[in-house]
LUMLUM-138523 format. One record per atom (N, C-alpha, C): x, y, z; residue in one letter. Coordinates in steps of 0.2 Angstrom, whole numbers, padded with zeros to 4 digits, always signed. Atoms other than C-alpha are relative to their C-alpha. Layout:
% residues N
XYZa/...
This chain:
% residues 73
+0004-0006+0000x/+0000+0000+0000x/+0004+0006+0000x/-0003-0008+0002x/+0006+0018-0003x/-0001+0004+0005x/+0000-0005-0007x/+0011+0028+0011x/-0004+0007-0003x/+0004-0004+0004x/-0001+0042+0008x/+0003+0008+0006x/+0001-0005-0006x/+0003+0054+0026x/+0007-0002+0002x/-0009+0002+0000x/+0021+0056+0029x/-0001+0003+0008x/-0001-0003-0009x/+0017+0066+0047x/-0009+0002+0001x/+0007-0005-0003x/+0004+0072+0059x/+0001+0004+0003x/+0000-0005-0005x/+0004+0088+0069x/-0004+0003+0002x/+0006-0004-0003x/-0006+0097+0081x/+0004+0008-0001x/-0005-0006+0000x/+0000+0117+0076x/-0005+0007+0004x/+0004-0005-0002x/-0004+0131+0088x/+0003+0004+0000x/+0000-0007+0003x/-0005+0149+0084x/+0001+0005+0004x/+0002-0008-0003x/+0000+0164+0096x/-0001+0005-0001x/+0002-0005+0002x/-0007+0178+0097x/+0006+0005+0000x/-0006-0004+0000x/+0011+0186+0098x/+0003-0004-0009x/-0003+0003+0006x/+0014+0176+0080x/+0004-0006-0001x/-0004+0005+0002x/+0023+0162+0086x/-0004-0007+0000x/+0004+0007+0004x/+0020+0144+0078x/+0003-0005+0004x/-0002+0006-0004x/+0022+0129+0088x/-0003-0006-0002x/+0002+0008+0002x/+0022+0112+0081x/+0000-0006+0001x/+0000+0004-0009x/+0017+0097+0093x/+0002-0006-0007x/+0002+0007+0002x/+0021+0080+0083x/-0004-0006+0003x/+0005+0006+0000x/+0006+0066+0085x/+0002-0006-0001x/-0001+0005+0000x/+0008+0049+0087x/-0008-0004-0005x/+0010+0000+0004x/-0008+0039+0077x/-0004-0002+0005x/+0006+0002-0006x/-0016+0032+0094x/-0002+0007+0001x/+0003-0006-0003x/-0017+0051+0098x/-0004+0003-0004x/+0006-0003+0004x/-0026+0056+0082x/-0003-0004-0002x/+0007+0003+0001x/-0036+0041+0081x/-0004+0001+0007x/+0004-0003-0006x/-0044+0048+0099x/-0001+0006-0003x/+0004-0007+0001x/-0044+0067+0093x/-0004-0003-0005x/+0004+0000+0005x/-0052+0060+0077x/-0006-0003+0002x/+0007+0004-0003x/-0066+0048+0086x/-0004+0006+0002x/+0004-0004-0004x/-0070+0064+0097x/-0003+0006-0004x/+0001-0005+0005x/-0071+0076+0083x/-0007-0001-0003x/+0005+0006+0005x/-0080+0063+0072x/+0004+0004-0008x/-0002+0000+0007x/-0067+0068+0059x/+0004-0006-0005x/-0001+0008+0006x/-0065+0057+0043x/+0004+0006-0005x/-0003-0003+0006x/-0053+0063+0030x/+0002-0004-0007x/+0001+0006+0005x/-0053+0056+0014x/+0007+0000-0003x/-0007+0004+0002x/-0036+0047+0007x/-0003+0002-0007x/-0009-0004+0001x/-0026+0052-0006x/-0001+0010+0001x/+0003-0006-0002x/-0037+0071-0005x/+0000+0002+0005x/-0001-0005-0006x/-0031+0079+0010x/-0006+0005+0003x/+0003-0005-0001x/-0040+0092+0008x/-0009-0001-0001x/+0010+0002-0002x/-0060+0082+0009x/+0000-0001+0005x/+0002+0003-0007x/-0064+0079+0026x/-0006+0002+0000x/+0006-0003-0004x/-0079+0079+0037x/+0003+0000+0005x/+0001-0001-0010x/-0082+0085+0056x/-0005-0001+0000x/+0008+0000-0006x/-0098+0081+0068x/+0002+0009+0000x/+0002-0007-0004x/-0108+0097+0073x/+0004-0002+0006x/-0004-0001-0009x/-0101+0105+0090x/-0007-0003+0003x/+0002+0004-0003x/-0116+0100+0096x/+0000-0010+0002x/-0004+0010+0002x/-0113+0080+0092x/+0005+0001+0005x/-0005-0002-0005x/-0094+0084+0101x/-0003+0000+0004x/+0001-0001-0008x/-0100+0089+0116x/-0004-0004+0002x/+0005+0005-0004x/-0113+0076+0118x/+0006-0006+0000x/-0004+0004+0002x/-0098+0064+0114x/+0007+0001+0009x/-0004-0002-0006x/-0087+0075+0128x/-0005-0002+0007x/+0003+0000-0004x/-0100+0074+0140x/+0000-0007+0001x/-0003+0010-0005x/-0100+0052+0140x/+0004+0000+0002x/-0006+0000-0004x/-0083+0053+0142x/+0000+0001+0006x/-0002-0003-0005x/-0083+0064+0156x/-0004-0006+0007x/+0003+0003-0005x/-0098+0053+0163x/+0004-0006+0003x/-0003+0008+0002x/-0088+0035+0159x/+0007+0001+0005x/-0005+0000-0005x/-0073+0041+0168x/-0002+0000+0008x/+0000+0001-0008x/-0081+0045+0183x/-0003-0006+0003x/+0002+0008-0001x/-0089+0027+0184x/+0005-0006+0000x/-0008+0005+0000x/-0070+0019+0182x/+0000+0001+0008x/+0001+0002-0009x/-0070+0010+0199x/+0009+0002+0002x/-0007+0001-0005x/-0051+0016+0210x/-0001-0004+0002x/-0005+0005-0005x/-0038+0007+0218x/-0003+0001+0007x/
C-alpha cells in the first residue's frame, strides 16, 4: 500500500505570532479524530468531514460521565 501521510501535527497559533508544532503519534489522532467525528478522505487531503459542535460535546459529556464510573484502587 502507498504511504499516503508522511506526518501528523497538532500546530498552535500565538497571538504574539509564534507557531508551535506538537508531533502526533496515530493512537493520539485516532482519539482526537473519534472525538471530533473527523474522517478525511485518502489520497485528497483536503475532503474531510467533522460532527456538529453540538454531536462533540454530547460525545465530551459520555466521556466525562464513563470516567467517573472507572471503579479506584
Amino acid at each position: 500500500m502507498e504511504k499516503v501521510i508522511e506526518s501528523i501535527g497538532l500546530t498552535l497559533h500565538g497571538v504574539d505570532g509564534k507557531i508551535k508544532e506538537i508531533p502526533l503519534e496515530l493512537w493520539q489522532v485516532d482519539i482526537i479524530c473519534q472525538i471530533l467525528g473527523l474522517t478525511v478522505k485518502i489520497p485528497d487531503l483536503d475532503n474531510y468531514e467533522m460532527s456538529p459542535k453540538d454531536r462533540v460535546m454530547e460525545r465530551m459529556e459520555l466521556y466525562k460521565k464513563s470516567i467517573k464510573n472507572i471503579p479506584r484502587d
